[in-house]
C-alpha positions, 0 to 999 in steps of 0.5 A, a space after each residue: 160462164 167463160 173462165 181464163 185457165 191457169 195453173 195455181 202457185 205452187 205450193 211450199 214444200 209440205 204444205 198442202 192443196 186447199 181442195 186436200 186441206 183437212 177442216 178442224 176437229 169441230 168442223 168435220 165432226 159438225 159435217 158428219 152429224 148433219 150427213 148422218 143418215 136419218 133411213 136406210 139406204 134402201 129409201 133412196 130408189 123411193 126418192 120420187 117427185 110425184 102428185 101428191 094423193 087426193 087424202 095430202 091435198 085436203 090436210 094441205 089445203 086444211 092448214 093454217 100455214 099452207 106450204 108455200 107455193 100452191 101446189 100443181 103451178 109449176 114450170 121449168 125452161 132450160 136452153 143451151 148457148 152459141 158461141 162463134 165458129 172457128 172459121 170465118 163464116 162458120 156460124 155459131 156453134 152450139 155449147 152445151 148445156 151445162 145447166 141443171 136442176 130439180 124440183 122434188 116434191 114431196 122431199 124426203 117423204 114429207 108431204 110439208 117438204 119441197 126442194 127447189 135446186 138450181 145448178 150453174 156448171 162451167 169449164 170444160 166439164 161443167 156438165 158433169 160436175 153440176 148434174 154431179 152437184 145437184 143429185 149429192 145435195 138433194 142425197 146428202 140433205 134428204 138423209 141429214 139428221 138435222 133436216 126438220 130441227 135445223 134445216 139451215 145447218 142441213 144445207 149448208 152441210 150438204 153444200 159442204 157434202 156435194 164438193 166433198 163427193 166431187 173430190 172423192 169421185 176424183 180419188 176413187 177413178 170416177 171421172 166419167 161422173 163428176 168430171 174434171 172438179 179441179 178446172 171446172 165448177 158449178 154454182 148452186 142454189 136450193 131453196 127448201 120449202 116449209 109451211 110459210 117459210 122458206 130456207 135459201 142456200 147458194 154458192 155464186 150467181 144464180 138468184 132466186 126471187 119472190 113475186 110479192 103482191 101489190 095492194 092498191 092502197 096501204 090502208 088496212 085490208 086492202 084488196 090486191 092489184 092483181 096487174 101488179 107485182 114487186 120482186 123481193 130477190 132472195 139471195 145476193 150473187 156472190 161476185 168477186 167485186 161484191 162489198 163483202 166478197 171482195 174483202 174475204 178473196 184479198 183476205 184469202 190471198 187472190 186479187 179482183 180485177 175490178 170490172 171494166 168497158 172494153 169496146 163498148 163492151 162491160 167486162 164483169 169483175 173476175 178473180 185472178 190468183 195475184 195482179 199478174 196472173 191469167 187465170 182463173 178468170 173465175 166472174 163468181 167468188 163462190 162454186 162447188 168445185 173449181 179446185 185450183 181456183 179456191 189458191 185465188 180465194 174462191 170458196 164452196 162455202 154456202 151462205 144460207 138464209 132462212 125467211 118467214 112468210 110474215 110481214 111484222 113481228 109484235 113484241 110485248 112492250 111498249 118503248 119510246 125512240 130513244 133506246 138506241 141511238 140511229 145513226 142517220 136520226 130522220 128529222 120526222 120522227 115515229 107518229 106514236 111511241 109503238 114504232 121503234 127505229 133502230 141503227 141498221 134495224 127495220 121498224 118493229 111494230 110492237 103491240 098496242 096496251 103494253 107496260 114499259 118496263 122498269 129503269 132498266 128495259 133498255 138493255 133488257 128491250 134491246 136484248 129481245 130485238 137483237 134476239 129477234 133478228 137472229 130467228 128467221 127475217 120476215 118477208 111478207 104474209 103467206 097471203 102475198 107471196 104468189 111465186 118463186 123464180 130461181 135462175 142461172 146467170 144466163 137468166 139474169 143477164 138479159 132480165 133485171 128481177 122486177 121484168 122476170 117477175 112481171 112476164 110470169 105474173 100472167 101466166 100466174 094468174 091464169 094457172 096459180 089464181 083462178 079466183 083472182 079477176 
């Protein structure tokens, strides 16, 4: 990611740098909880991706819920860039890559835990500071006290974690290691994999998609089209332009430079410190690092999203379509009283049979839906959920999610689905 350099403004006297900024009372000491060691440190030279023994595969296999995605179909690619020679007739040059990420399987020496993690890094360290990102945050996650009873809260920690330790490694004279945090910086997305379920933390542009079967027809029961594929993307890039981006970096005090067409070329949306400033020229609102950026609104904050492999919830009532009004009413309404459409809510499918309850089910009814919509949002059932697809943003600037998802298709079927013709 190419990146404009400029020093900061200068800060007042006594005030002071927002990458020294102490967090409140309450944050720091929910941070420290969710990094408590949950072993010794002992375990971490165990820390190993491996196959899982013939006894694992059969309880694996033996579940209800098999943990998503099937195991043994797995595939990683990564390639360095070219920029111009300096020279005329020099050629193109070969930039580093400064890309990294794991797969570490079983995590935590759970055999029902995977973690997936993809690391973006840029600036002239770039390569330090990602290889840096991705081995804190599989460290700090692992041994998080909150890992099996609040996994969102343990990634969202150790997010917070990983930036920590790229400012320690700076303090303690450790440079040769995470390199120069303060003009260089890493995107990051982790995807921790649960029996049917999945939690999706990331900070800036690299995206994850599902790759969500096609049936051949909607009708109950039926058969996937096994030449087809829909991607369900899982996490939004956070540009500095985005609709809920671009508010909270003004807010902050940086400026966006909205996108623009230069020569036939489209310039993407970059974060600058005020309107006349040059840098930093950040294209993301959020990465780990980038130290003298957050002055221009930048944040390492993770935004963590916690998905279920299921498609509908039931609800044990029965209502009519007129609990909340909808904004937008369609002018067909719902065929039968057991689809409720609410304002800036999906249908919920409720179950057949049930009694409406007394004159006062609307807010007790409407209770239980917003109840609903904080636990983990429904993506599709564990049956139709074939593979995941987690990339850089070199990935998603040459391929929109839907192409990604169809050119692995085949290499799924031949490698993740024997049985399916």
């Amino acid at each position: 990611m190419d990146q404009e350099i400029e020093s900061p403004p200068v800060h007042p006297p006594g005030a002071q740098a927002p990458w020294g900024s102490p967090r409140s009372a309450s944050a720091q000491a929910g941070a420290d909880e969710a990094l408590k060691p949950r072993q010794t440190k002992a375990r971490r030279s165990r820390r190993i991706s491996r196959e899982p023994s013939e006894k694992e595969r059969v309880e694996l296999e033996e579940r209800e819920q098999p943990l998503f995605p099937k195991l043994g179909a797995l595939g990683s690619f990564s390639s360095h860039g070219i920029e111009p020679g300096e020279g005329e007739g020099s050629g193109a040059i070969a930039k580093i890559n400064q890309d990294c990420g794991c797969v570490c399987y079983p995590f935590a020496q759970d055999p029902e835990l995977a973690l997936l993690v993809v690391v973006d890094g840029h600036g002239p360290e770039g390569e330090k500071v990602s290889n840096s990102v991705m081995q804190a945050l599989v460290q700090q996650l692992e041994e998080s006290a909150l890992l099996q009873s609040e996994p969102a809260a343990a990634l969202e920690a150790s997010f917070e974690a990983a930036h920590q330790t790229l400012l320690a490694g700076v303090q303690n004279g450790d440079v040769e290691v995470v390199g120069d945090p303060e003009h260089s910086g890493a995107t990051a997305l982790a995807i921790l994999l649960r029996p049917a379920s999945l939690v999706v933390a990331h900070a800036g542009d690299c995206r994850a998609l599902l790759g969500v079967a096609v049936k051949v027809d909607k009708s109950p029961g039926a058969a996937i089209d096994a030449t087809k594929v829909r991607a369900w993307e899982l996490n939004a890039e956070h540009k500095p332009d985005g609709a809920r981006e671009q508010p909270r970096v003004e807010a902050a005090g940086g400026h966006v430079r909205e996108k623009r067409w230069e020569d036939g070329v489209e310039l993407p949306a970059r974060l600058y410190y005020s309107e006349t400033a040059r840098g930093p020229g950040l294209a993301v609102s959020r990465s780990l690092g980038d130290v003298l950026a957050h002055s221009a609104g930048l944040t390492h904050a993770a935004e963590v999203t916690a998905l279920t492999l299921t498609l509908t919830r039931t609800l044990s009532l029965s209502l009519t379509p007129t609990l909340s009004p909808d904004p937008n009413p369609s002018p067909h309404p719902p065929p039968h009283p057991h689809t409720l459409t609410l304002a800036q809510v999906t249908q919920w499918t409720l179950e057949e049979g049930a009694v409406l309850p007394s004159a006062a089910a609307p807010s007790f009814c409407e209770s239980l839906f917003l109840e609903a919509l904080e636990a983990p949002q429904p993506v599709c059932p564990a049956a139709e959920a074939l593979f995941l697809i987690l990339g850089t943003d070199g990935l998603w600037e040459l391929l929109e999610s839907q192409t990604a998802a169809e050119l692995v298709l085949p290499l799924w079927r031949e490698g993740g689905a024997p049985s399916v013709g």
